[in-house]
MIDOSE-1310 file (N, C-alpha, C; in nm, 2 decimals, decimal comma, always signed):
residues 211
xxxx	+0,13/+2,11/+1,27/+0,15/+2,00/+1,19/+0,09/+1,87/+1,26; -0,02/+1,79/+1,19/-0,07/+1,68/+1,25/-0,02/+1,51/+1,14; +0,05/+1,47/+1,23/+0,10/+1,36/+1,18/+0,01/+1,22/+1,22; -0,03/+1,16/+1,10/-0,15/+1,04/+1,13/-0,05/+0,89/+1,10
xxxx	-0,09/+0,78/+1,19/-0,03/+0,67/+1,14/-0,11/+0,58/+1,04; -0,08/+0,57/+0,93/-0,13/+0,49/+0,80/-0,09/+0,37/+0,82; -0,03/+0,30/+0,89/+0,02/+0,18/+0,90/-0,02/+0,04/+1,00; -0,02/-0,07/+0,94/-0,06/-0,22/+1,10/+0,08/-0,23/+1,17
xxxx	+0,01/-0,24/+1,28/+0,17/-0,31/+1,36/+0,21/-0,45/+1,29; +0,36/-0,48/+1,29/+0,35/-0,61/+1,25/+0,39/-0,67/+1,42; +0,33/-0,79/+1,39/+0,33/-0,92/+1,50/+0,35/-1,03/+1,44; +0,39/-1,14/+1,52/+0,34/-1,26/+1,48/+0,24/-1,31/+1,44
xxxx	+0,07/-1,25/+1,47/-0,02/-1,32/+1,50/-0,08/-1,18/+1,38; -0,05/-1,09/+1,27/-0,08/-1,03/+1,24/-0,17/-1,08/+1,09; -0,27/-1,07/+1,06/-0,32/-1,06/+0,92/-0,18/-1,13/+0,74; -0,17/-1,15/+0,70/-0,11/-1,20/+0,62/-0,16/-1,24/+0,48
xxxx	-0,13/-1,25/+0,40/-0,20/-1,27/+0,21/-0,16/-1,45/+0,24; -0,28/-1,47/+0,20/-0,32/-1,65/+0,28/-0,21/-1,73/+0,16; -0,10/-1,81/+0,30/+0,04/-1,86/+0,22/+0,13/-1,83/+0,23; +0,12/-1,72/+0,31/+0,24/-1,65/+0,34/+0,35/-1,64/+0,48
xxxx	+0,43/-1,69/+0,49/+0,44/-1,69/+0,64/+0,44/-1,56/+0,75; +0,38/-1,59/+0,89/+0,33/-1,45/+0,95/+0,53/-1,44/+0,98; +0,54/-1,28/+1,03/+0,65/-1,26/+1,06/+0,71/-1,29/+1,22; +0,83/-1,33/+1,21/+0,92/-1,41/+1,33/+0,98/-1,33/+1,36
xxxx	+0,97/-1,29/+1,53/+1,07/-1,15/+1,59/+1,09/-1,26/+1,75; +1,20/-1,26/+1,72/+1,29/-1,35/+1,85/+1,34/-1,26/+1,90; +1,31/-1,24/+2,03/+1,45/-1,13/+2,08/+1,55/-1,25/+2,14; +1,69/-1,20/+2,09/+1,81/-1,31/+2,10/+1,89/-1,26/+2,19
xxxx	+1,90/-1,13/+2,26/+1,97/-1,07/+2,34/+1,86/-0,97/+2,47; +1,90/-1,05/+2,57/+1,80/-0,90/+2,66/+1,91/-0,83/+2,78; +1,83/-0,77/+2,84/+1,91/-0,65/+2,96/+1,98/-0,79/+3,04; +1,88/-0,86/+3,12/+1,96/-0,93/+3,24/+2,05/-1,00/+3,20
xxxx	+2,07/-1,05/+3,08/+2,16/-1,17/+3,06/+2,30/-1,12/+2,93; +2,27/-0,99/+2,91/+2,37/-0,94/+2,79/+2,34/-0,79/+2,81; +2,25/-0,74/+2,90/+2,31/-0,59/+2,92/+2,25/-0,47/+2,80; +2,14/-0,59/+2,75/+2,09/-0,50/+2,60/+2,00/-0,60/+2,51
xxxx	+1,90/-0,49/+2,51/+1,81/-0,59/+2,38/+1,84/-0,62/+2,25; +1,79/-0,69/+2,18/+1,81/-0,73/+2,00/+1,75/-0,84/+1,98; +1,61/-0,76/+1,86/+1,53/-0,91/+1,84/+1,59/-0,92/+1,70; +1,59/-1,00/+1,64/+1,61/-1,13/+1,52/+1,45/-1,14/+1,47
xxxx	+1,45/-1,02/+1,33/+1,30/-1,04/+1,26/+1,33/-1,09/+1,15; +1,24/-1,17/+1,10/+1,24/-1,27/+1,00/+1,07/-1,22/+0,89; +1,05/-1,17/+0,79/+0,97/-1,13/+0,75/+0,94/-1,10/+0,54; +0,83/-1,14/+0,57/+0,83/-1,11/+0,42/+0,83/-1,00/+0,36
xxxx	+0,83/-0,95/+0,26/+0,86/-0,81/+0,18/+0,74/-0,74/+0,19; +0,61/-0,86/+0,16/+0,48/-0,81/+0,16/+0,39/-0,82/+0,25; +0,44/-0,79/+0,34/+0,36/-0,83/+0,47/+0,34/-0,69/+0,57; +0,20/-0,71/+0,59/+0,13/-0,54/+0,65/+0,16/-0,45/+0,57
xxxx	+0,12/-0,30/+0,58/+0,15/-0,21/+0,48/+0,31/-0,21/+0,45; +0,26/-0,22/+0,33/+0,40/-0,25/+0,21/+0,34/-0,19/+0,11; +0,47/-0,17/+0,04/+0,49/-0,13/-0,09/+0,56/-0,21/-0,19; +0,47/-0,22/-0,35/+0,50/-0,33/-0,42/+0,60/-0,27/-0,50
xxxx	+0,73/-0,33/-0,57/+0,79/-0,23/-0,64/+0,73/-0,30/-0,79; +0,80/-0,21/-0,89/+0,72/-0,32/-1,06/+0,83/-0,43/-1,05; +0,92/-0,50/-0,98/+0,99/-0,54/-0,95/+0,91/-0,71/-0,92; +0,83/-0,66/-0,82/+0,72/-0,76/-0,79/+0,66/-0,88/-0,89
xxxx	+0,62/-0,80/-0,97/+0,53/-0,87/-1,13/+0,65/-0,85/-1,25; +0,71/-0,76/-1,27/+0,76/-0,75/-1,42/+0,89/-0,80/-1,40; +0,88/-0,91/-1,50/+1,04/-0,95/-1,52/+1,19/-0,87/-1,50; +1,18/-0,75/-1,59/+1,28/-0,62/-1,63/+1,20/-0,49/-1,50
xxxx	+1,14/-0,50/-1,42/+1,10/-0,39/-1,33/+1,18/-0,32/-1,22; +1,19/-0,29/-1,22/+1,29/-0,17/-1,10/+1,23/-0,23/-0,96; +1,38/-0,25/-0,93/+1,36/-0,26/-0,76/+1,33/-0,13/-0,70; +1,25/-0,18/-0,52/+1,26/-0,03/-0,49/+1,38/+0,06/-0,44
xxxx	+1,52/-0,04/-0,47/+1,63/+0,05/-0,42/+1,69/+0,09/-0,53; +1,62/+0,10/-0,67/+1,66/+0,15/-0,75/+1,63/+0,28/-0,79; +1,49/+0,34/-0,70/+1,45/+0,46/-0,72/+1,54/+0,51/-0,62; +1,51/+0,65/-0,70/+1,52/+0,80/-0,60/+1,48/+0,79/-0,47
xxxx	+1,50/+0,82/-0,32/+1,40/+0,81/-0,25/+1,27/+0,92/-0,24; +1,29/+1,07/-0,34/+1,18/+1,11/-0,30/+1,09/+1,05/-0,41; +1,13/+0,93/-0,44/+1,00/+0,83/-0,49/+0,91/+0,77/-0,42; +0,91/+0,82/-0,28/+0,84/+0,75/-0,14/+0,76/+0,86/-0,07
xxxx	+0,79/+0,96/-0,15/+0,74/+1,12/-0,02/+0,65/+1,16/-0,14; +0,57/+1,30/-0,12/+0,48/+1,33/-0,20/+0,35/+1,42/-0,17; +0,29/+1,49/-0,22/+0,16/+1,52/-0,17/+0,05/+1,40/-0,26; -0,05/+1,36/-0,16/-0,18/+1,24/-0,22/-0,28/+1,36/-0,12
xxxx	-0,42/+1,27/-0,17/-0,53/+1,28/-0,15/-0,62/+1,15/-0,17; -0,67/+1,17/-0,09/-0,79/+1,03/-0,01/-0,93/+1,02/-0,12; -0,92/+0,91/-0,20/-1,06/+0,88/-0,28/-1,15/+0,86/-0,16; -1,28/+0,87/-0,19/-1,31/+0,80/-0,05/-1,47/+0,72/-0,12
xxxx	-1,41/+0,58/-0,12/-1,54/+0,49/-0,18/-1,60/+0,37/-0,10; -1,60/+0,39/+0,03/-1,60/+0,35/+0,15/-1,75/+0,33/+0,14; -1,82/+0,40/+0,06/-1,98/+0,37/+0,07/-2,05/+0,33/-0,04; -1,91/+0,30/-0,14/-1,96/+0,27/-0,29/-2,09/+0,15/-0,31
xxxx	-2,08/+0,07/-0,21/-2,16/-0,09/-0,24/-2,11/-0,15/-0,33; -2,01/-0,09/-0,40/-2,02/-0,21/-0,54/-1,85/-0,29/-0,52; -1,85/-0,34/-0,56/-1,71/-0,45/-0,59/-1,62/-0,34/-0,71; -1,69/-0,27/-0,82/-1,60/-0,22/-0,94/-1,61/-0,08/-0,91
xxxx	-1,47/+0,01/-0,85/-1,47/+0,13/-0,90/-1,46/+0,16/-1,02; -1,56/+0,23/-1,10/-1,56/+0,26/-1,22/-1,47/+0,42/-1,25; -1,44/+0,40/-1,41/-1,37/+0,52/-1,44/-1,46/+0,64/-1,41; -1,53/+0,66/-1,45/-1,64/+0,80/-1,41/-1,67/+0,82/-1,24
xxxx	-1,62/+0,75/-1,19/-1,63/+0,73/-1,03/-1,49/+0,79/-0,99; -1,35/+0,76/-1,08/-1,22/+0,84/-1,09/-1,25/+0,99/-1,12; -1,30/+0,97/-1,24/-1,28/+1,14/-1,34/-1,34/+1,17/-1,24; -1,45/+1,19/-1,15/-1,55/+1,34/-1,11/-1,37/+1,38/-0,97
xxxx	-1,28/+1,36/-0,95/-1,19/+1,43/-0,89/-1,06/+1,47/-0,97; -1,06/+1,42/-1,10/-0,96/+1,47/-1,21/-0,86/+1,62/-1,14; -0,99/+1,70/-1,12/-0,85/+1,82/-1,09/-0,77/+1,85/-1,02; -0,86/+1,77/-0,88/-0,74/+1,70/-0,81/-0,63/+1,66/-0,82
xxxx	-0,67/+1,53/-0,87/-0,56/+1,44/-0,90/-0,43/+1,50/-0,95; -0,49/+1,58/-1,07/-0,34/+1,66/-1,16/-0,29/+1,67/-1,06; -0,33/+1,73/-0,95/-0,22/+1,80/-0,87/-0,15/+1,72/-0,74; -0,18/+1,60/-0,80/-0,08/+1,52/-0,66/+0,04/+1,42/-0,72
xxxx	+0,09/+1,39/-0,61/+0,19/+1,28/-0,66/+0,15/+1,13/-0,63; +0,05/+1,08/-0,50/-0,01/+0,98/-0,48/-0,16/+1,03/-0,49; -0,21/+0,88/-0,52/-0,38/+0,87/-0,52/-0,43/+0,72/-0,44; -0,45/+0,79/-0,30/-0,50/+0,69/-0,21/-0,65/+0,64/-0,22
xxxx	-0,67/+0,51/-0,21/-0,87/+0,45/-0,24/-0,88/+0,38/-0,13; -0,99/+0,46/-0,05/-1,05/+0,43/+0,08/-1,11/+0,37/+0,02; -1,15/+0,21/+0,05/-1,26/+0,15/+0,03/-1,34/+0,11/+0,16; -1,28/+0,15/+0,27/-1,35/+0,12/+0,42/-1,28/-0,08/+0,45
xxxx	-1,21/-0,12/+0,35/-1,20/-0,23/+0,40/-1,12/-0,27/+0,51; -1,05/-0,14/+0,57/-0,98/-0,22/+0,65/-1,03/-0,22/+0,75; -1,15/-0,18/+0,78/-1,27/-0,21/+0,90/-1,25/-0,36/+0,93; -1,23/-0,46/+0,79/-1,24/-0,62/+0,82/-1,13/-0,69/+0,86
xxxx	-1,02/-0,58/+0,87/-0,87/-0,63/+0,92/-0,89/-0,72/+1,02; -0,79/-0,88/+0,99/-0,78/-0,99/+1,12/-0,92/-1,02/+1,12; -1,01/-1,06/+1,02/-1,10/-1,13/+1,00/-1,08/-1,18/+0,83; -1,13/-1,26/+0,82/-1,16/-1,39/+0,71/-1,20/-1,29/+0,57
xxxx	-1,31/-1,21/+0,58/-1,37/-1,09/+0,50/-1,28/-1,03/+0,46; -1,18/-0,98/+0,52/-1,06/-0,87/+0,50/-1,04/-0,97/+0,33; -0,97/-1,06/+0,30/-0,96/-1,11/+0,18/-1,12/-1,13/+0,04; -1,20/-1,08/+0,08/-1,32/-1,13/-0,01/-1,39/-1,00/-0,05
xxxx	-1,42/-0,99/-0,14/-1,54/-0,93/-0,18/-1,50/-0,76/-0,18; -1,38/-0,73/-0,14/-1,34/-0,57/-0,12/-1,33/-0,50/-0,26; -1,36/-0,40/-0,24/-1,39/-0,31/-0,41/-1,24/-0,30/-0,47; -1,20/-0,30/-0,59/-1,11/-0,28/-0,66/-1,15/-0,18/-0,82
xxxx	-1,07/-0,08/-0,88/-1,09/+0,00/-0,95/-1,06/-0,08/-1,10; -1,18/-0,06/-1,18/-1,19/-0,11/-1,33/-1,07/-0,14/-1,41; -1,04/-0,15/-1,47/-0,93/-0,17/-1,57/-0,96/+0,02/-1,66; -1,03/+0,08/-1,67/-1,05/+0,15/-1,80/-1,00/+0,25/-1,62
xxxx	-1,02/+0,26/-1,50/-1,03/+0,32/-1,43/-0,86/+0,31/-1,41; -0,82/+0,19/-1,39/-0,68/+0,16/-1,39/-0,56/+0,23/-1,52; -0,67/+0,21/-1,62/-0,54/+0,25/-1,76/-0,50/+0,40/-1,75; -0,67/+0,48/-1,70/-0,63/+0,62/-1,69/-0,58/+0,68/-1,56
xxxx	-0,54/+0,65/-1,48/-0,45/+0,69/-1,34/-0,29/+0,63/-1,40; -0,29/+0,52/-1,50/-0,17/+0,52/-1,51/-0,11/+0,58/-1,63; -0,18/+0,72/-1,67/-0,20/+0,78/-1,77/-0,12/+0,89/-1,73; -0,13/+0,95/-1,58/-0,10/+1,09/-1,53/+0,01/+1,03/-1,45
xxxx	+0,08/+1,17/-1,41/+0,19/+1,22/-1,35/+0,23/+1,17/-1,21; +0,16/+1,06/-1,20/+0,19/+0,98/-1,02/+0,33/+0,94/-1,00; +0,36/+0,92/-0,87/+0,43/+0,82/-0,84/+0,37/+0,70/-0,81; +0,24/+0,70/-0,74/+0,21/+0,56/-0,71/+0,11/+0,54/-0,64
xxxx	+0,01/+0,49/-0,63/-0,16/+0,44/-0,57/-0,15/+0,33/-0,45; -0,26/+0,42/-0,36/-0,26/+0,30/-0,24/-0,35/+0,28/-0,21; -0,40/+0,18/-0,15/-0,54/+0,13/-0,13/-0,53/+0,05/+0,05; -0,67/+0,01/+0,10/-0,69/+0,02/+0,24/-0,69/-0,13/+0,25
xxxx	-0,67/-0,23/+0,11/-0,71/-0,29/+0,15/-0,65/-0,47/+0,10; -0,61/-0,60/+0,05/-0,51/-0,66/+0,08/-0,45/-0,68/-0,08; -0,53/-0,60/-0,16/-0,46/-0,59/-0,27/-0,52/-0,51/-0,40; -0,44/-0,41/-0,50/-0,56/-0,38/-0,57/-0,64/-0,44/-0,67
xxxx	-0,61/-0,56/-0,69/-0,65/-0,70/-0,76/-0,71/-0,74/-0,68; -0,83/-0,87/-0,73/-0,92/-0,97/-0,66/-0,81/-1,08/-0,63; -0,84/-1,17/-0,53/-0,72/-1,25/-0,50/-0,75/-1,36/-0,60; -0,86/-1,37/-0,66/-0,89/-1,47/-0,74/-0,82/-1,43/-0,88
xxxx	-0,80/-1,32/-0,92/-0,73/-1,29/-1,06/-0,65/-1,34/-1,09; -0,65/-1,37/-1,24/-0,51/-1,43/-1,26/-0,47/-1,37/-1,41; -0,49/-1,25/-1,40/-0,43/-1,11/-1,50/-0,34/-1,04/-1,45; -0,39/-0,98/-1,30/-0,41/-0,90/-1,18/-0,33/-0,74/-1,24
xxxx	-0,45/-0,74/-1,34/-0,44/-0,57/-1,44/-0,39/-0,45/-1,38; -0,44/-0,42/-1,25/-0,44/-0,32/-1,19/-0,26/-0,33/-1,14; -0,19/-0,44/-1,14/-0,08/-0,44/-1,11/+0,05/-0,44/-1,21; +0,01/-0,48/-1,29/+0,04/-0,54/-1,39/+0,08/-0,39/-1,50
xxxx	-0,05/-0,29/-1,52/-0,06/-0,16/-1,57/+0,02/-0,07/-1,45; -0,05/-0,01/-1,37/+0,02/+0,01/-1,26/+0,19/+0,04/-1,29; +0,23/-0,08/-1,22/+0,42/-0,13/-1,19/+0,44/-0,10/-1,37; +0,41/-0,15/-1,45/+0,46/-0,09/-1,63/+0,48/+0,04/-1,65
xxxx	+0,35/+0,15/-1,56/+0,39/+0,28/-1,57/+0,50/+0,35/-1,46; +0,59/+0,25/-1,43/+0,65/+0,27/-1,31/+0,62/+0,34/-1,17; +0,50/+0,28/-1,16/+0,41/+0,33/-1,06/+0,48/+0,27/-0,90; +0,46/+0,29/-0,81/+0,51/+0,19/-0,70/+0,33/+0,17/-0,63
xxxx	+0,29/+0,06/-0,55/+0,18/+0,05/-0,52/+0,17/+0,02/-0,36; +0,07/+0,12/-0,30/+0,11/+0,07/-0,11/-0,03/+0,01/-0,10; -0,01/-0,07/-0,04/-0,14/-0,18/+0,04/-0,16/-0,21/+0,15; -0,25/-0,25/+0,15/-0,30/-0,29/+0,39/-0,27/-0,11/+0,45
xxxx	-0,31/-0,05/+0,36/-0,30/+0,11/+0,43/-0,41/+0,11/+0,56; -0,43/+0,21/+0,66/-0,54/+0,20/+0,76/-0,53/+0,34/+0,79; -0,66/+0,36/+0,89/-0,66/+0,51/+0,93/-0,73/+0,62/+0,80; -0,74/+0,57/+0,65/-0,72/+0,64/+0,61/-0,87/+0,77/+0,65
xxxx	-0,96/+0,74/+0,72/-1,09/+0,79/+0,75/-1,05/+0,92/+0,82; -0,93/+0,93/+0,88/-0,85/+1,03/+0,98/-0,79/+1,14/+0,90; -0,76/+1,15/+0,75/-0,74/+1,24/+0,66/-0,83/+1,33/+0,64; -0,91/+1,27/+0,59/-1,01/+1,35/+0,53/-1,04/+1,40/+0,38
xxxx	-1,07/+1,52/+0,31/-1,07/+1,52/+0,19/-0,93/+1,57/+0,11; -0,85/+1,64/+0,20/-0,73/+1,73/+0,21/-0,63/+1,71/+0,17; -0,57/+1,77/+0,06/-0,44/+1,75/+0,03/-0,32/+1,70/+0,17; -0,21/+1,65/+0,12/-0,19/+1,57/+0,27/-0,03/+1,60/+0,20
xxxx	+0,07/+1,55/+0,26/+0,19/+1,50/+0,22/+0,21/+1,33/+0,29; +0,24/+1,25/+0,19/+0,22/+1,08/+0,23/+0,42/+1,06/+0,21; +0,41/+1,00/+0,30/+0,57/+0,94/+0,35/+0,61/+0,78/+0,34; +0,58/+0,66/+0,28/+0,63/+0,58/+0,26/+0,75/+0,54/+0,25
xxxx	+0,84/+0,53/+0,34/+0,99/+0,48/+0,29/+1,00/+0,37/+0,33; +1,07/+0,31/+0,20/+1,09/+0,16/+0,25/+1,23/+0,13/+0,31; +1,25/-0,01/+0,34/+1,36/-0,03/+0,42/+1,51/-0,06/+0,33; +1,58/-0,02/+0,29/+1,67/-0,03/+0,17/+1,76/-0,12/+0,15
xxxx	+1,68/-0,20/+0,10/+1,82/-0,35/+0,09/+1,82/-0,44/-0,05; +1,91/-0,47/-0,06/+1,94/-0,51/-0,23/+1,84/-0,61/-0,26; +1,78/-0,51/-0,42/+1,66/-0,60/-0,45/+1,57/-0,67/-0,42; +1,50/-0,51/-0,37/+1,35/-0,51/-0,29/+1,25/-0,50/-0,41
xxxx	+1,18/-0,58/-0,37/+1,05/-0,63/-0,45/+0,94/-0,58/-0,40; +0,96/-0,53/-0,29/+0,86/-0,46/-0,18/+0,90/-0,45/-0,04; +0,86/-0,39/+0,06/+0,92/-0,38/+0,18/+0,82/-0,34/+0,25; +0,78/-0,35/+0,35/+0,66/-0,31/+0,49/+0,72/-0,16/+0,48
xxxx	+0,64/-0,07/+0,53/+0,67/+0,06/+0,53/+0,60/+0,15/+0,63; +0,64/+0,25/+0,73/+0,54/+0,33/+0,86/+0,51/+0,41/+0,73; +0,38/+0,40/+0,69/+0,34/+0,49/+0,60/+0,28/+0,60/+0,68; +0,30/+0,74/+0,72/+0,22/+0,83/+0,74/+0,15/+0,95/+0,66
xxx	+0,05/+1,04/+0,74/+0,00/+1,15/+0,62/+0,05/+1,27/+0,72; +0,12/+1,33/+0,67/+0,14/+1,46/+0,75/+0,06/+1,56/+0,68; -0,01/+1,64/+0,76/-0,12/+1,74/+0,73/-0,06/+1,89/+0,82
């Protein structure tokens, strides 16, 4: 069994969706002075690889401690559009892996962006999948889509379709994924669990792929 880490460390000094505050980890107890560590983290729901619940965007949307948990576990498989050039994954760029797909529970989209992680680029110009590409994945039998990179919307949208369709099909959505080049084409089993606390809207997650 080879187990890959999908996930960013979080830090203080870590990458963040611009506006957001970076995350606060105070250690408030150490060995010499109490005999024992304990930091004091302070952090947003959507910060580094996370998972959005429909919770997120829809008024009436399910928190994530409302699902099941093996609403977090699954077998996926790696798109890989890392060399696409273009900004629009198109639907006919989805369908040519269709038989695939049927058979998973996640559909991860390597777009190679998180090569620009902790640079300015990491927010601009990263590929995102069509609307007609979006309606039909939320057509089939998922639990939920993840992408490499800081969201599956342009940060300039103000529809933001892909989320919007998505979280309605009670989809859950993982973001800031990494590593994914370390998969490869292969059916995988993907492990996202989130952290469980009342009325999660999303939560940072050690996403891995066990192969």
């Amino acid at each position: 069994m080879k187990v890959i880490d999908l996930s960013y460390l979080i830090d203080e000094d870590m990458t963040v969706y611009p506006g957001t505050e970076r995350p606060s980890l105070v250690q408030k107890y150490n060995i010499e002075e109490n005999g024992f560590r304990e930091t004091k983290i302070s952090i947003f729901s959507h910060v580094g690889t996370h998972i959005d619940a429909p919770a997120h965007m829809l008024k009436n949307g399910k928190y994530l401690d409302e699902f099941q948990v093996d609403k977090f576990v699954g077998s996926a498989m790696v798109l890989d559009f890392s060399g696409c050039g273009s900004r629009i994954i198109n639907l006919n760029d989805i369908q040519k892996y269709e038989e695939k797909i049927s058979g998973v529970d996640f559909v991860i989209i390597n777009t190679g962006w998180h090569r620009h992680w902790g640079t300015d680029k990491y927010f601009k110009d990263y590929p995102i999948l069509s609307l007609e590409a979006v309606q039909w994945l939320a057509k089939l039998s998922l639990k939920g889509v993840g992408v490499d990179a800081i969201s599956l919307d342009f940060m300039e949208s103000e529809e933001f379709y892909a989320h919007n369709t998505l979280l309605n099909s009670g989809f859950i959505i993982i973001e800031n994924l990494t590593n994914l080049e370390a998969i490869g084409d292969e059916i995988f089993t993907l492990s996202v669990l989130p952290l469980k606390y009342k009325g999660a809207d999303g939560a940072p997650v050690r996403a891995v792929a066990i192969i």
